[in-house]
Structures are given as structure tokens and as C-alpha cells.
One Martini backbone bead per residue (centre of mass of N, CA, C, O) as a GRO file, in nm:
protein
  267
    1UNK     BB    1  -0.007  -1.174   1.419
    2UNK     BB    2  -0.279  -1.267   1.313
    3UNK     BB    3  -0.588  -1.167   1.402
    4UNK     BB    4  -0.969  -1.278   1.431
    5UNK     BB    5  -1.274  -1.151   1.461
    6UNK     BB    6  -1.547  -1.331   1.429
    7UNK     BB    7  -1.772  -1.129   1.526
    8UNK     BB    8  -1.681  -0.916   1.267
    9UNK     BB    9  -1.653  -1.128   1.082
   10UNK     BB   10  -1.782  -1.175   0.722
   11UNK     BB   11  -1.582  -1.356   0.488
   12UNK     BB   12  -1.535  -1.224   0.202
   13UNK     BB   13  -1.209  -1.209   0.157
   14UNK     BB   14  -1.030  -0.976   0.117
   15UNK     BB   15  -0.769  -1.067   0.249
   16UNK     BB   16  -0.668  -1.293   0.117
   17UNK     BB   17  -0.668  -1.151  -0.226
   18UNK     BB   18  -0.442  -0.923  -0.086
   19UNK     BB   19  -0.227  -1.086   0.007
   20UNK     BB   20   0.093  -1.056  -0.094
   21UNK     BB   21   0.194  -1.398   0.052
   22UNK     BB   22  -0.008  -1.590   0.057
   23UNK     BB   23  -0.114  -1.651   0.382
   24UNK     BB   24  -0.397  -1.638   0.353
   25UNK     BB   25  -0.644  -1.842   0.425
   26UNK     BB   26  -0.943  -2.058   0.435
   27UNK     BB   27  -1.085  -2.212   0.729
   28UNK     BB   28  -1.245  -2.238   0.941
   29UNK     BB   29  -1.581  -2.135   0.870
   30UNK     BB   30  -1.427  -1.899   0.647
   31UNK     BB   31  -1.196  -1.826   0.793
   32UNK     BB   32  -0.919  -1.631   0.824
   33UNK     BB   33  -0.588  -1.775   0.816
   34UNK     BB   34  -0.263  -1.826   0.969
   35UNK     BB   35  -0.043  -2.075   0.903
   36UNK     BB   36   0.214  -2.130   1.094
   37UNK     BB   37   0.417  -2.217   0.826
   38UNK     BB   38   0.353  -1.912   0.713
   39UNK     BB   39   0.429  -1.685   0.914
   40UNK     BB   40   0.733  -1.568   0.824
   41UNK     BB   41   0.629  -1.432   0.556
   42UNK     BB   42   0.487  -1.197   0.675
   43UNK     BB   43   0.540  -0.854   0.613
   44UNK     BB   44   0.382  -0.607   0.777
   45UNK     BB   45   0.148  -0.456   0.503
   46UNK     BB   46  -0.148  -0.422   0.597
   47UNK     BB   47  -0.343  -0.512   0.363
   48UNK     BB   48  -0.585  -0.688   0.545
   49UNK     BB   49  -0.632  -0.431   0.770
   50UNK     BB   50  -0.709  -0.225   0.561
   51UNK     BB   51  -0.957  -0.372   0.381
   52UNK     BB   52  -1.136  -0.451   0.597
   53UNK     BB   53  -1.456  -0.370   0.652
   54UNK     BB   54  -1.503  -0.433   0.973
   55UNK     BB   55  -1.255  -0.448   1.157
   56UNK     BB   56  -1.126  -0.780   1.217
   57UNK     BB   57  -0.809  -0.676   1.197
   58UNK     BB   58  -0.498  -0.801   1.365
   59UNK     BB   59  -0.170  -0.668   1.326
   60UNK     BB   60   0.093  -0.701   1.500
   61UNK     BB   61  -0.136  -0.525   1.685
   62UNK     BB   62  -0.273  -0.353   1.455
   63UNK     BB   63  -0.604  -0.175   1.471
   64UNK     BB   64  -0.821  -0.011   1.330
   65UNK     BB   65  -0.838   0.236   1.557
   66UNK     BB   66  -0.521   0.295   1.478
   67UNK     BB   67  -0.609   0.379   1.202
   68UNK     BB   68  -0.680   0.574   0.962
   69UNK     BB   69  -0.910   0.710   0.699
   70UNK     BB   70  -1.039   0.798   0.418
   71UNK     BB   71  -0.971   1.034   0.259
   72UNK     BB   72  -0.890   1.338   0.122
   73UNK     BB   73  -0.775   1.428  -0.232
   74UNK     BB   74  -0.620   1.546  -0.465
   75UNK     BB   75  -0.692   1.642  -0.747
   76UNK     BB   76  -0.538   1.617  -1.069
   77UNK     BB   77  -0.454   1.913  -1.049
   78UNK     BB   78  -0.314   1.930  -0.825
   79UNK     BB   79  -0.124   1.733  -0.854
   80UNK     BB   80   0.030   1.873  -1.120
   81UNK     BB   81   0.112   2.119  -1.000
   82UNK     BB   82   0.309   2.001  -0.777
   83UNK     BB   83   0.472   1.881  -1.019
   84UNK     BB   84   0.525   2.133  -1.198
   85UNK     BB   85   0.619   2.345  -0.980
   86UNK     BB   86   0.851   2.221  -0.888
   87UNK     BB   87   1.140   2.297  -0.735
   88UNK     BB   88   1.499   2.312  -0.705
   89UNK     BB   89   1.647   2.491  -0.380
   90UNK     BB   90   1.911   2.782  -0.371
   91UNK     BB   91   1.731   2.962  -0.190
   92UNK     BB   92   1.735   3.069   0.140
   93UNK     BB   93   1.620   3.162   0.458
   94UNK     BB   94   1.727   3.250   0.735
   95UNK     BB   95   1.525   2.999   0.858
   96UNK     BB   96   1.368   2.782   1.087
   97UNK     BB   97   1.241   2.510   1.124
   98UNK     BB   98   0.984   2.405   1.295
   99UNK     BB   99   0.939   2.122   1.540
  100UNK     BB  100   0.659   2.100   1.440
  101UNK     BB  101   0.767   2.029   1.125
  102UNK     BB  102   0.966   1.836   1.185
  103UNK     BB  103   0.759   1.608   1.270
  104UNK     BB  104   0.569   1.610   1.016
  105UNK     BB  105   0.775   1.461   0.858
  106UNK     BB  106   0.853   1.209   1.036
  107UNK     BB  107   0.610   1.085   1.020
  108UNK     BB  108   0.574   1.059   0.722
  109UNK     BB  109   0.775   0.847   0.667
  110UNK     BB  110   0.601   0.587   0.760
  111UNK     BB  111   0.477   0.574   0.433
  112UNK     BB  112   0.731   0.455   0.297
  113UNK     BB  113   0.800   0.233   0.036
  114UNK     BB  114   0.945  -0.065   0.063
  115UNK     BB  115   1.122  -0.359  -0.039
  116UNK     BB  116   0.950  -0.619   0.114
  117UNK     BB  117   0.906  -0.385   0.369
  118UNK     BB  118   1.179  -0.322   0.473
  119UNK     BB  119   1.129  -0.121   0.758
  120UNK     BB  120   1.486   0.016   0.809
  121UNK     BB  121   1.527   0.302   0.790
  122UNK     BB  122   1.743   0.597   0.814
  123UNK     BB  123   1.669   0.916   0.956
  124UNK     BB  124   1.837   1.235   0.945
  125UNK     BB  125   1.788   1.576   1.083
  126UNK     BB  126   1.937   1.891   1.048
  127UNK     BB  127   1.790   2.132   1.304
  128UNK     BB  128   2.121   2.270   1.359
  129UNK     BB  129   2.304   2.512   1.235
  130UNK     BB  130   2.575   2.426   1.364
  131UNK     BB  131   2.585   2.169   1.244
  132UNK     BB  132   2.555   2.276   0.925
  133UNK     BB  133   2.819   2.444   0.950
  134UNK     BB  134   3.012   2.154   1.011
  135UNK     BB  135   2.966   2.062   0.708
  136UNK     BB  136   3.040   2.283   0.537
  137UNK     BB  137   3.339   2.331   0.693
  138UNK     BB  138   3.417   1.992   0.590
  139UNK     BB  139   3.365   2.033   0.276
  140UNK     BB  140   3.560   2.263   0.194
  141UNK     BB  141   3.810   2.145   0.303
  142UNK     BB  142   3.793   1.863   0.112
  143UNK     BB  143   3.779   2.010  -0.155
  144UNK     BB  144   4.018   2.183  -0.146
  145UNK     BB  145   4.201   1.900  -0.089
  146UNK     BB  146   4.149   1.792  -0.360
  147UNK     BB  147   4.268   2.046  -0.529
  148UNK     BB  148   4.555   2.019  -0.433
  149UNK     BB  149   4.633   1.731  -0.528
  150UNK     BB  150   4.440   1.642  -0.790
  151UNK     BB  151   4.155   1.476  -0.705
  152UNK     BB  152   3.968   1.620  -0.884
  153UNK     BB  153   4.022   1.615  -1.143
  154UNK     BB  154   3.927   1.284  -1.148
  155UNK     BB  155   3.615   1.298  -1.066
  156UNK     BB  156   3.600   1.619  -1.142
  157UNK     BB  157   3.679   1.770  -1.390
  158UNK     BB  158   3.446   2.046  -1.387
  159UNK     BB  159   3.591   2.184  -1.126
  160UNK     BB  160   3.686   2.499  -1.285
  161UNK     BB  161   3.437   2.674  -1.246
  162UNK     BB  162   3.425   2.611  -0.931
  163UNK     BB  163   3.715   2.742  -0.805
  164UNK     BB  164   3.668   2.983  -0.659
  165UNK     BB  165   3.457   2.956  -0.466
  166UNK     BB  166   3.561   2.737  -0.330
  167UNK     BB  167   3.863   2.871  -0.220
  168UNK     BB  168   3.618   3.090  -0.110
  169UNK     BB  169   3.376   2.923   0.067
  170UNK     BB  170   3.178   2.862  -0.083
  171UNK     BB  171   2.842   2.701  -0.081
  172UNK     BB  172   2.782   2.476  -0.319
  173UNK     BB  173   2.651   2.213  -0.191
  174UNK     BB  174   2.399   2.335   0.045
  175UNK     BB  175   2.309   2.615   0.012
  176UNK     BB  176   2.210   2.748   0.240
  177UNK     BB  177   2.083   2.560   0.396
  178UNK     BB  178   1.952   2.455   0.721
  179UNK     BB  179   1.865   2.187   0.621
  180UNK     BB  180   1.904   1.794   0.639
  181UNK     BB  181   1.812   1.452   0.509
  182UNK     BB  182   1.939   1.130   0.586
  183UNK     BB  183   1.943   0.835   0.423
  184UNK     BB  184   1.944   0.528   0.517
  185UNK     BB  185   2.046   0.132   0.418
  186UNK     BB  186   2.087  -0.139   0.453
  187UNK     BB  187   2.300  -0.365   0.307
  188UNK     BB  188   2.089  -0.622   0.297
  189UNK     BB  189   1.891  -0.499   0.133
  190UNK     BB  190   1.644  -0.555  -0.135
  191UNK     BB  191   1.633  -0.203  -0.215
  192UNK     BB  192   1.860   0.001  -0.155
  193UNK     BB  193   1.860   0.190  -0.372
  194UNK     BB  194   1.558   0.295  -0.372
  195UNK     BB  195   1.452   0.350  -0.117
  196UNK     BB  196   1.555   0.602  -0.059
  197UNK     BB  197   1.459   0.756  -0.264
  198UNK     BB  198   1.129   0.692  -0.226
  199UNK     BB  199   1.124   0.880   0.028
  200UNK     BB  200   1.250   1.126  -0.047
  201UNK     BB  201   1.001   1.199  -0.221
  202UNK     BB  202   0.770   1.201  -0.081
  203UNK     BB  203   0.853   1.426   0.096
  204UNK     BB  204   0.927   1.648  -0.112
  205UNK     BB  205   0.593   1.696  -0.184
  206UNK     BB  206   0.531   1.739   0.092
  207UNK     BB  207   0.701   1.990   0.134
  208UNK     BB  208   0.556   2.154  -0.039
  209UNK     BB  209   0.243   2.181   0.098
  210UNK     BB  210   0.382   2.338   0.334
  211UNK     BB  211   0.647   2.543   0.146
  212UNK     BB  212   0.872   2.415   0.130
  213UNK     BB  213   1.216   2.380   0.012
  214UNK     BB  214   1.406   2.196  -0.198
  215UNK     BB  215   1.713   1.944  -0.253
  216UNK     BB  216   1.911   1.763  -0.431
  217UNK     BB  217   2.242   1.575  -0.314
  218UNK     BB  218   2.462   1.428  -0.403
  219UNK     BB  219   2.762   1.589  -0.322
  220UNK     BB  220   2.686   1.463   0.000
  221UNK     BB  221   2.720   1.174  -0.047
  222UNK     BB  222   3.003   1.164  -0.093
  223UNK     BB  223   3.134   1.310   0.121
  224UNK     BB  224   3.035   1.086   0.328
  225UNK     BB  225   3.195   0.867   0.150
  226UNK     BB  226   3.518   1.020   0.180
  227UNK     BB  227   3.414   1.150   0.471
  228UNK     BB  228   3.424   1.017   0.801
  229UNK     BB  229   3.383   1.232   0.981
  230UNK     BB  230   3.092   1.287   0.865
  231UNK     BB  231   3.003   1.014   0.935
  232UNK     BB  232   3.003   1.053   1.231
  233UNK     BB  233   2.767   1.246   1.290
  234UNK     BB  234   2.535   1.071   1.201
  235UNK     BB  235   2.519   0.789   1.364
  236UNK     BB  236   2.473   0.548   1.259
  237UNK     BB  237   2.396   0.229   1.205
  238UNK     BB  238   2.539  -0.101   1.177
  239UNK     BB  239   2.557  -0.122   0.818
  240UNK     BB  240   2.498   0.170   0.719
  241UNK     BB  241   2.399   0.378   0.413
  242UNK     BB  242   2.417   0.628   0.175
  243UNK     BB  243   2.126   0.733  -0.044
  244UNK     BB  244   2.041   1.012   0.080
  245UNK     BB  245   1.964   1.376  -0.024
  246UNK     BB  246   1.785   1.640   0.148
  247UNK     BB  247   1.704   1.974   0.119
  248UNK     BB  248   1.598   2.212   0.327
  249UNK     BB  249   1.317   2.538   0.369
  250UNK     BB  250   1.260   2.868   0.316
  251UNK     BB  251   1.232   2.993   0.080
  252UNK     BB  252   1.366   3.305  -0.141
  253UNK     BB  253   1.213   3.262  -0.386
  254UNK     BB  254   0.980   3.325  -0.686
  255UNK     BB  255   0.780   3.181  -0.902
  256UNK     BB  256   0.568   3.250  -1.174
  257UNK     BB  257   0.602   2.970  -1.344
  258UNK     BB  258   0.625   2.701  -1.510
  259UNK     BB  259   0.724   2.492  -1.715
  260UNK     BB  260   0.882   2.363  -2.032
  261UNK     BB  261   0.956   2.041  -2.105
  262UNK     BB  262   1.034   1.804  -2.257
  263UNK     BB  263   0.919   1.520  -2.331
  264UNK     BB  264   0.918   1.170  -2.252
  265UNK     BB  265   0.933   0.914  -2.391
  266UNK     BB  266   0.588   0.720  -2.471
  267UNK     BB  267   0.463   0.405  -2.552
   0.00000   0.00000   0.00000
């Protein structure tokens, strides 16, 4: 599970002290060791792989030379920039992601933290209009027959403002989004609630960086869990619920200069 090359470590300590759950002890000749009866505690969260300075340590089959080197960061002005300046995107361009950066995507999922390394969302990418048009065109359906019933009345009071849309089949929920990817997680899960959104935030910023536009989309999140239909084209596996949803595509609109919102109390 976790193996020692002896000839290149050299004894430091530092993956002991970083051991997540302290199952990592200091054994013969000083060199890390992991005694049998905690290894099925070990999370396989690579921070022993990541911090060992000479690259003497692998983690369930993976080696220093096969994760990436330390690179560069966004200096703190421009991390600023990308969250100060990002909007929710509510038009965008008739145009699809090419499958070059829907895959840049899907890697970068890779790196997303989840509570005790928990590794098992389930990630839907939406990346072909015609299926987009078939969520758009079945959500349009249920709305509309939510508000004949008078059952909308009863779950959200205020869908009066947008009663002609709704009616007039204008797509309120996905706002012509091209893409969508939905985020699932056991319900086993120990942090079935946070895990999908911290994923998808993750996403929503790498997003930005890209060029694309995206939106948080709660009102989706419902759909799927109202009407089964929805929920059976999403394919989930066995056991797993709808955590979130976020819209993306090539934004339609520019904005000139960020917000200036009032500061959340900090003390």
C-alpha cells in the first residue's frame, strides 16, 4: 500500500509528520514505516507521496515521477481579479465546448478535495445539444404541469413574475446554457452535503480561467429530484444522489468592471 525505497530515502520524517491519520510510525533503522494493523486506515491522500523530498515513497502504486512538479500560482492580485470579477452567466453564445477543453475539465475534477478523501463523486457532463434540448424540453413539461395542478403554488409562492415564460415554454431554468455537468455522491457518503458543491466550485473558477461562462443552478438540482425521467438519462450509479448542478458555455454578454458588494460581517 505504501512502500519505502530505502536506497533514496533519506529519514527525514516529513511524511510521518504529515500523515493525515497518523498511521505512518518511524520503524526499523529509522526509515517510515506502515505497521499492518493500521493500514486500512490509510485515506490515499498522497500527502506522504506529495511532501517526501526525495521521492523514496509510493502510495497504492503511485510514484513521484508520476504526479506533476510544483509549479506556478496566480500571484494574490490576480487570484482577486478572478474572484471579484466573476459573474453567474445567464446568456450565452449558440456554441459548444470543443471535447479538447470538455476533457480539460474532466481531468481537473481529478484534484477536487472531499471530506476523509471520500474519492467517489459521480461527474455527468451534458456535451451534446440535442440531449440539453431534451432536459430543457422535459423540465418546460413539468413546470408547466406543476402550475396546472397548483403545485407550484405550494413549493415556490413566487413563480407568478415568471408565469408567461414558464407558460410560453422560454427556458428559465437552463437559460440556453449548451452544457451542463451534474455533480452525484454516495449517500454513504461523510460528506455527501459539501463534497459536490466544493467540487464544483473548484470547477465554476477553473472555468473562469478558461474564458467560459457558467451558473449555479439550483432549480435543476429540484427537477432531477422531482421528475424521474431526468433522473434516468443522468445514467447515476446505484446508491448515488444529485448534489449540484452547474451551467457552462461560451458567454454571450461582457461586463465592463467588477461588483462592489457590501462586505459579509468578519470578525
Amino acid at each position: 500500500m505504501i512502500e519505502i525505497d530505502r536506497q533514496s530515502c533519506i529519514k527525514c520524517g516529513k511524511c510521518i509528520r504529515d500523515c493525515v491519520v497518523e498511521v505512518l510510525k518511524a520503524g526499523e533503522g529509522g526509515y517510515p514505516s506502515l505497521p499492518p494493523e493500521l493500514a486500512r486506515y490509510c485515506l490515499n491522500c498522497q500527502h506522504c507521496l506529495a511532501v517526501c523530498p526525495a521521492g523514496a515513497l509510493s502510495c497504492h502504486g503511485v510514484k513521484a515521477p508520476d504526479c506533476a512538479g510544483i509549479g506556478e500560482l496566480p500571484d494574490a492580485g490576480k487570484m482577486l481579479n478572478l474572484l471579484r470579477q466573476r459573474r453567474s452567466i445567464r446568456h450565452y453564445r449558440n456554441e459548444a465546448v470543443s471535447p479538447e477543453i470538455i476533457d480539460k475539465l474532466k481531468s481537473a475534477l481529478a484534484w477536487t478535495p472531499t471530506g476523509c478523501n471520500y474519492h467517489r463523486l459521480f461527474f455527468r457532463i451534458i456535451s451534446d445539444r440535442a440531449e440539453m434540448d431534451y432536459f430543457r424540453s422535459e423540465t418546460s413539461k413539468m413546470l408547466q404541469l406543476l402550475i396546472r395542478t397548483g403545485i407550484m403554488r405550494l413549493i415556490y409562492p413566487n413563480f407568478r413574475r415568471y408565469l408567461d415564460e414558464i407558460m410560453s415554454g422560454k427556458d428559465v431554468i437552463y437559460r440556453g446554457a449548451p452544457h451542463m455537468i451534474i455533480a452525484a455522491v454516495p449517500k454513504s457518503a461523510p460528506c455527501r452535503e459539501a463534497d459536490p458543491w466544493i467540487a464544483l466550485s473548484y470547477l465554476d473558477l477553473y472555468m473562469q480561467s478558461l474564458g467560459l461562462g457558467s451558473c449555479w443552478c439550483g432549480f435543476a438540482v429540484h427537477a432531477f429530484k422531482w421528475n424521474p425521467r431526468l433522473r434516468k438519462e443522468l445514467h447515476l450509479p446505484s446508491g448515488y444522489r444529485i448534489g449540484g448542478v452547474l451551467l457552462f458555455g461560451w458567454p454571450d454578454v461582457t461586463y465592463a468592471r467588477a461588483t462592489a458588494p457590501e462586505a459579509f460581517p468578519a470578525e
